[in-house]
ZALO-643024 format. One record per residue (C-alpha): residue in one letter; z, y, x. Coordinates in steps of 0.02 Angstrom, whole numbers, plus 32768, in hexadecimal, padded with zeros to 4 digits. Example, Ala and Ser with C-alpha at 12.3 -4.5 7.8 and 13.67 -1.06 7.14 Angstrom:
2
A81867F1F8267;S81657FCB82AC;
***
This chain:
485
X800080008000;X7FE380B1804C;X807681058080;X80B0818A801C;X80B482218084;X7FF282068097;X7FCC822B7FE8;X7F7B82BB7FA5;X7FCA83327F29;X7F8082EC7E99;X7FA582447EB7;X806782557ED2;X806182D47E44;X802082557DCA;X808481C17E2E;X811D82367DFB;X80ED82517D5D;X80D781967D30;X819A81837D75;X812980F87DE5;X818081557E72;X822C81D67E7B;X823F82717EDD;X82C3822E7F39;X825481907F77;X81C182147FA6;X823B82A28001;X828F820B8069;X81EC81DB809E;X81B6828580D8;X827A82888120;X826381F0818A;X81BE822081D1;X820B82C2820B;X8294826E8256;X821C820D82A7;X8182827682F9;X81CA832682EC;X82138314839D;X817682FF83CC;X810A83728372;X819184008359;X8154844A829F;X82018468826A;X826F850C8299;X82FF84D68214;X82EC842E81C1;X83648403812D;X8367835780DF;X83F983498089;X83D683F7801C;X832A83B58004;X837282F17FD1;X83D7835E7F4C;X835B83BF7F1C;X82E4831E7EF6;X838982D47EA1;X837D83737E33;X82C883597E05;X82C7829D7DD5;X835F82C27D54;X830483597D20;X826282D97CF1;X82D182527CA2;X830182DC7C1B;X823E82F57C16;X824E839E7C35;X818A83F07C50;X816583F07D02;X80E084287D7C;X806983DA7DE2;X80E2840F7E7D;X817983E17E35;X81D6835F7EBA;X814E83647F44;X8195839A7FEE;X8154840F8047;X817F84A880D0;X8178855C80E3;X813885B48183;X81F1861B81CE;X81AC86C681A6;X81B1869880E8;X826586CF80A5;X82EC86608064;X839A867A8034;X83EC85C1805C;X838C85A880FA;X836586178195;X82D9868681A8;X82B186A7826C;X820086D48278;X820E8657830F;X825E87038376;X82F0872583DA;X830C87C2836E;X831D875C82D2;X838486BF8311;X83F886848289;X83C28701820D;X83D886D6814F;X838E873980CE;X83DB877C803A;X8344874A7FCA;X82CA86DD7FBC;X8200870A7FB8;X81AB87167F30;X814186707F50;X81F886097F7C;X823186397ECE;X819585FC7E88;X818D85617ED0;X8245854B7EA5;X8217855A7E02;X818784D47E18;X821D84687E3D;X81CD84337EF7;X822784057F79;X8254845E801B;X826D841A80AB;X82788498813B;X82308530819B;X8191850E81FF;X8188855D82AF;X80F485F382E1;X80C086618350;X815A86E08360;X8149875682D5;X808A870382B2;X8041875B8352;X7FDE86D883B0;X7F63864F837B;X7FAE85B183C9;X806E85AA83B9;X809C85C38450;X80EC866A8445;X8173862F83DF;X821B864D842B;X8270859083F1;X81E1852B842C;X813384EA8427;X80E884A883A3;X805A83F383DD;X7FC683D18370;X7FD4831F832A;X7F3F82FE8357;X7F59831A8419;X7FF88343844D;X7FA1838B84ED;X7F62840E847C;X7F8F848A841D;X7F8384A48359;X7F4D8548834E;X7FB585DF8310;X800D863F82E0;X802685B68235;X8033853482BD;X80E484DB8271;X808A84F481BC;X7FE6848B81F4;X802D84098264;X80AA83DF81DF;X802A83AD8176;X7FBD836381F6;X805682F58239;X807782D08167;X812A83258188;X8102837280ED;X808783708051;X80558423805F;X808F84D080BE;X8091857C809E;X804A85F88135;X800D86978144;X7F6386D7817E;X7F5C877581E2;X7EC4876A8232;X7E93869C820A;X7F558668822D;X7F5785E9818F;X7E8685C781C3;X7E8B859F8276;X7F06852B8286;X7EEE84BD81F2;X7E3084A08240;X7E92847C82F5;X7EF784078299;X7E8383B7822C;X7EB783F6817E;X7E8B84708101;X7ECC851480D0;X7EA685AD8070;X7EAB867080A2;X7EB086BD7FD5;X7E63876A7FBA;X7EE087E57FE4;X7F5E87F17F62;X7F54876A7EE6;X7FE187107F3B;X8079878B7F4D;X80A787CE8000;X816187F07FB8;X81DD879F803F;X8149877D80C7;X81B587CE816E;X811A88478185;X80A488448213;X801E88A981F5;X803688C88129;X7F68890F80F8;X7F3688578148;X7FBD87D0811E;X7FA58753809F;X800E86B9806A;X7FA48632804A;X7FB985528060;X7F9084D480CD;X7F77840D8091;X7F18838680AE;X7E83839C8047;X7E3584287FDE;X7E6D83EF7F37;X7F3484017F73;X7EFA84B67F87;X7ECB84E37EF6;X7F7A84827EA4;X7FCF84FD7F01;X7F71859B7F07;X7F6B858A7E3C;X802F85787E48;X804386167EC0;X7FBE86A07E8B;X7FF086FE7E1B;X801E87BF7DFC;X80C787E97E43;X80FA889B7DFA;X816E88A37E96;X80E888AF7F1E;X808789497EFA;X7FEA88FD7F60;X7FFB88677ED4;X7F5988387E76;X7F4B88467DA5;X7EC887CE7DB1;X7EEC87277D3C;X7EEA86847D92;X7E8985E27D5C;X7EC085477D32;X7EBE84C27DD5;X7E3984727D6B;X7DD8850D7D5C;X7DEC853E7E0D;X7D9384A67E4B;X7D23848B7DA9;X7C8D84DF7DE3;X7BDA84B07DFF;X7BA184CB7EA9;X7AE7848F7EA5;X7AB885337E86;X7B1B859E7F08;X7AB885FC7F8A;X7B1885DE8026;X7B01866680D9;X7AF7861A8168;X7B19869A81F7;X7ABA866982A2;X7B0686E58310;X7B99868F82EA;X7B6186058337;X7B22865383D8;X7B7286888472;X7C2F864384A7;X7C4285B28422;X7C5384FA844D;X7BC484788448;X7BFA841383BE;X7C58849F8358;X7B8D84CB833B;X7B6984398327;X7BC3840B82B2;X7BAF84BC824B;X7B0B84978240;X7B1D83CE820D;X7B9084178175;X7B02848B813E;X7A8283FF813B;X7B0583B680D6;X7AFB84308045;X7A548429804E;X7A5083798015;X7AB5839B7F95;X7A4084337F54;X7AA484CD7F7F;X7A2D85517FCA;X7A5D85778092;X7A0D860880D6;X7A1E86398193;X7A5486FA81A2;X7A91876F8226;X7B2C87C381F6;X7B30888A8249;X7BBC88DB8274;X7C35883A8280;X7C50887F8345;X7CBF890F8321;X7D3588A382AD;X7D9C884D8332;X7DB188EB838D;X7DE2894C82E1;X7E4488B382A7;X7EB788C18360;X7EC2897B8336;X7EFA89788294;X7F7688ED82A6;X7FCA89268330;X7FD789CE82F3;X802A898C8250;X809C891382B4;X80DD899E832A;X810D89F28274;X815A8965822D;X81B2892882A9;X81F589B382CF;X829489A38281;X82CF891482E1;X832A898D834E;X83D089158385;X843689A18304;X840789808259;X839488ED825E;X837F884B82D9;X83B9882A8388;X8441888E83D7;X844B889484A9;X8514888A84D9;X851188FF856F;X84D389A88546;X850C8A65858D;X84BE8AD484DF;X84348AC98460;X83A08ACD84C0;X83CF8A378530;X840B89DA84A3;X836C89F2844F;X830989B084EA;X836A892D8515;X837588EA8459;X82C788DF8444;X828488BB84FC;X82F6881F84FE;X82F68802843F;X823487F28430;X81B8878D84B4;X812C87D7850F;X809687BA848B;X80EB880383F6;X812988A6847B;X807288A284BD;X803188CA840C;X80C1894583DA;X809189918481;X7FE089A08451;X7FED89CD83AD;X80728A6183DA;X7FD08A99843C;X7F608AA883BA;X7FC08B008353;X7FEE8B8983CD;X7FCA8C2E83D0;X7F398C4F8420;X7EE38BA68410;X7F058B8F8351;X7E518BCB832D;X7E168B7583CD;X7E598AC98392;X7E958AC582E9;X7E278B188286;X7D8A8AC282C9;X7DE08A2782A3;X7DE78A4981F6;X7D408A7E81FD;X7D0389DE8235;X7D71899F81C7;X7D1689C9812B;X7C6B89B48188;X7C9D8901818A;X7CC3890C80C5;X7C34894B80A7;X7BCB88C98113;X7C1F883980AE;X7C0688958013;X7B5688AE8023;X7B2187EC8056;X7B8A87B67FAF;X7B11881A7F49;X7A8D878C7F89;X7B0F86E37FBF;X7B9F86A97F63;X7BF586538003;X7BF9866380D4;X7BE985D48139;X7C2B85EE81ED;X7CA48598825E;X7D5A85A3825C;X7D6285C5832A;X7CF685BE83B3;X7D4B853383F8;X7DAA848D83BC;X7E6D847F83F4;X7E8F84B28496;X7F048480853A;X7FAF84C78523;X7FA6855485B1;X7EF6856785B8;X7EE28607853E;X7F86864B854D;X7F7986A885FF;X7EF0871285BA;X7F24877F851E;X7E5B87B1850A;X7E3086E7850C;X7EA386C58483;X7E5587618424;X7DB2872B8427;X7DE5868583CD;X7E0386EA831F;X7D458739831E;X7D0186CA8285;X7DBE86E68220;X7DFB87A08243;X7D5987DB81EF;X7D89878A8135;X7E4E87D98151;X7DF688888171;X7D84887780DB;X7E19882D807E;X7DAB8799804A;X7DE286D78016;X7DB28657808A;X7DC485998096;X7DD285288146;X7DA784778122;X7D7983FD819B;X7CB683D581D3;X7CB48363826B;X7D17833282F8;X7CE3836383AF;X7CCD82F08452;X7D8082D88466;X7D8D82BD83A9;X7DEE834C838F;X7DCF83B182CA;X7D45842182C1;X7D78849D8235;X7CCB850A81D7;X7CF585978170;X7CC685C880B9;X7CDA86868096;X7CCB86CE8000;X7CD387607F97;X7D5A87AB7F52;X7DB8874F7EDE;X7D3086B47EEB;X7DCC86307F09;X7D8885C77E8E;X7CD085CD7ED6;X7D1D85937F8C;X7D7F85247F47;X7D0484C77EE2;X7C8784C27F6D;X7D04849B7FE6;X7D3583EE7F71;X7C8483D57F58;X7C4E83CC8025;X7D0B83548040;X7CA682E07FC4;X7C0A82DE801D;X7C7482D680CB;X7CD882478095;X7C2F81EF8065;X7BF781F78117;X7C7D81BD8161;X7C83812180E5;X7BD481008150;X7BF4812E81EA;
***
């Protein structure tokens, strides 16, 4: 029989349902496979079995009294550690927030409390979701399942490796710049970036706030959509919240994709990206093809000046919202100070680590007098040139298909001594958080050393349910191929 914790969402959802399996059997089976690969793999910043055994107890009386629950309701599953919840801590894998505990809960925690799932722990990042392969977290690294030579991308690193190792049935992240994206192609998952909005931000520690966006990770594209439909949402609490209604799950992945007209960017697949990444970019859009969805090779313009505008931007808005992590009112505070200004410099030079002070640093820049215009205004410039690229090839396409990254999973140590290397690695994600777009990383192929190769729907605004459906509808076709192979 297959083991539990490598079921789908649907599958233990209906096994639930049926009372063919309990809560408590399923969270004990995510429990012991913790217990046993997490040393390896490192996914988990604060792991809690015994709240989560009583919180499946909870949820299997709640079904004998046939109360109406939802398709979440007793599935385990994590939360990235920049996420906020009250009865566990909330570190944003920093120094400056060790052992913090937050007086609320977000906005999505309460929601999926409400779905009755089941929460295991706090998944490990990049410190305060700067960086793009865990590494920068102050606690530890995070290994990709798939190689534990390698890392599994970043900053959602803990949120996709969870999954990957089936520590959990599904994650929450948060994409900044392709943070939810990029790793779940590393790692061999799936995982949606929503359109900006529809899922609230409320209780997400802030990195750069015009450009974050919760969104899940899980093992196929159907999970997805089970827990996007349970998370998006208007939230009159976040003022950036979308009115928008939500679909059904049924809906969201309920459409025909024969006729779709899908772009196929070729100077995405130029200069700087690996062999079989191509490869197999191309392979997927012969793919469609077959199944009579119109791919049309284009050439994207202006897609250069988004990772330098997305860098910009970010930075500027982290050196704002971080700013109040001063060692006085908020985070870390340095023992041995003589007055305010060394306490303020040695709280934050010893509370935060060198990428997160790097980007502070650079975003302080920007925004300084004198080089405001310079920097930060022709960011936003580009910024809305970008928009207005993507806006103009959806008048003609209804999806992008690119890559995820320009590589496949990488050495640990081999990006992270260059700051502009590790950069480069967001150019086919940063544009979509710029234009504020959804987008959808599912895998397409596995390279020479059979590590995931992730490919990339975009779509546009508020099109979940057209990435989503396509996205189902190429896993079918994927799975079919494999069958031969």
């Amino acid at each position: 029989m297959k083991a539990l914790i490598y079921e789908s969402i649907s599958e233990l959802s209906r096994k639930l349902s049926s009372r063919e399996i309990s809560s408590e059997e399923l969270t004990r089976a995510f429990v012991d496979q913790i217990e046993k690969r997490d040393e390896q793999i490192g996914a988990y910043l604060h792991f809690d079995p015994v709240s989560a055994l009583e919180s499946a107890v909870e949820v299997d009386l709640k079904r004998q009294k046939n109360s109406l629950m939802s398709a979440l309701s007793g599935i385990p599953m994590a939360i990235k550690d920049n996420i906020c919840t009250m009865d566990m801590p909330t570190t944003c894998a920093s120094k400056m927030l060790e052992g913090y505990m937050s007086p609320f809960d977000a906005k999505v925690v309460s929601q999926l409390k409400e779905s009755d799932a089941v929460i295991l722990g706090k998944l490990n990042m990049d410190e305060f979701a700067m960086g793009a392969s865990t590494e920068t977290s102050y606690f530890k690294k995070t290994r990709n399942p798939v190689d534990l030579g390698r890392v599994p991308g970043g900053s959602s690193g803990g949120s996709a490796a969870a999954v990957a190792a089936f520590e959990a049935a599904y994650s929450l992240g948060s994409d900044t710049g392709g943070s939810i994206r990029q790793p779940a192609a590393f790692c061999g998952v799936s995982g949606l970036k929503p359109t900006y909005g529809t899922i609230s931000r409320r209780g997400l520690i802030a990195f750069a706030s015009s450009l974050d966006q919760i969104g899940p990770i899980a093992k196929n594209v159907e999970d997805l959509a089970f827990i996007y439909n349970a998370l998006a949402g208007h939230d009159p609490m976040d003022s950036t919240s979308s009115k928008r209604k939500v679909e059904s799950k049924d809906a969201l992945i309920g459409e025909n994709v024969d006729k779709l007209r899908v772009a196929l960017p070729m100077n995405y697949l130029k200069d700087g990206i690996q062999r079989e990444v191509k490869e197999a970019i191309l392979e997927a859009a012969k793919t469609f093809e077959s199944m009579g969805i119109t791919v049309e090779p284009v050439e994207i313009e202006n897609m250069e000046y988004a990772l330098p505008a997305y860098y910009l931007l970010s930075s500027a808005e982290a050196s704002s919202n971080l700013a109040k992590f001063d060692g006085v009112q908020y985070g870390y505070r340095h023992d041995e100070f003589d007055d305010l200004a060394s306490l303020y410099k040695k709280s934050r030079g010893f509370g935060f680590g060198t990428e997160v002070k790097r980007r502070i640093l650079l975003g302080t820049y920007a925004l300084s007098s004198g080089y405001y215009d310079a920097y930060y205004l022709n960011a936003l410039r580009a910024r809305q040139m970008v928009k207005e690229t993507f806006d103009k090839l959806f008048e003609s396409f209804d999806v992008i298909l690119t890559p995820v990254a320009p590589t496949t999973a990488y050495k640990f140590g081999e990006h992270s001594k260059s700051p502009v290397e590790m950069y480069l690695g967001d150019i086919y994600t940063v544009p979509v958080n710029i234009a504020g777009l959804p987008a959808l990383s599912t895998n397409c192929g596995f390279d020479d050393n059979e590590m995931p190769i992730g490919m990339q729907f975009i779509g546009s605004a508020f099109s979940e349910k057209v990435i989503l459906s396509l996205g189902l509808a190429f896993e079918k076709e994927f799975a079919k191929k494999e069958v031969v192979l």
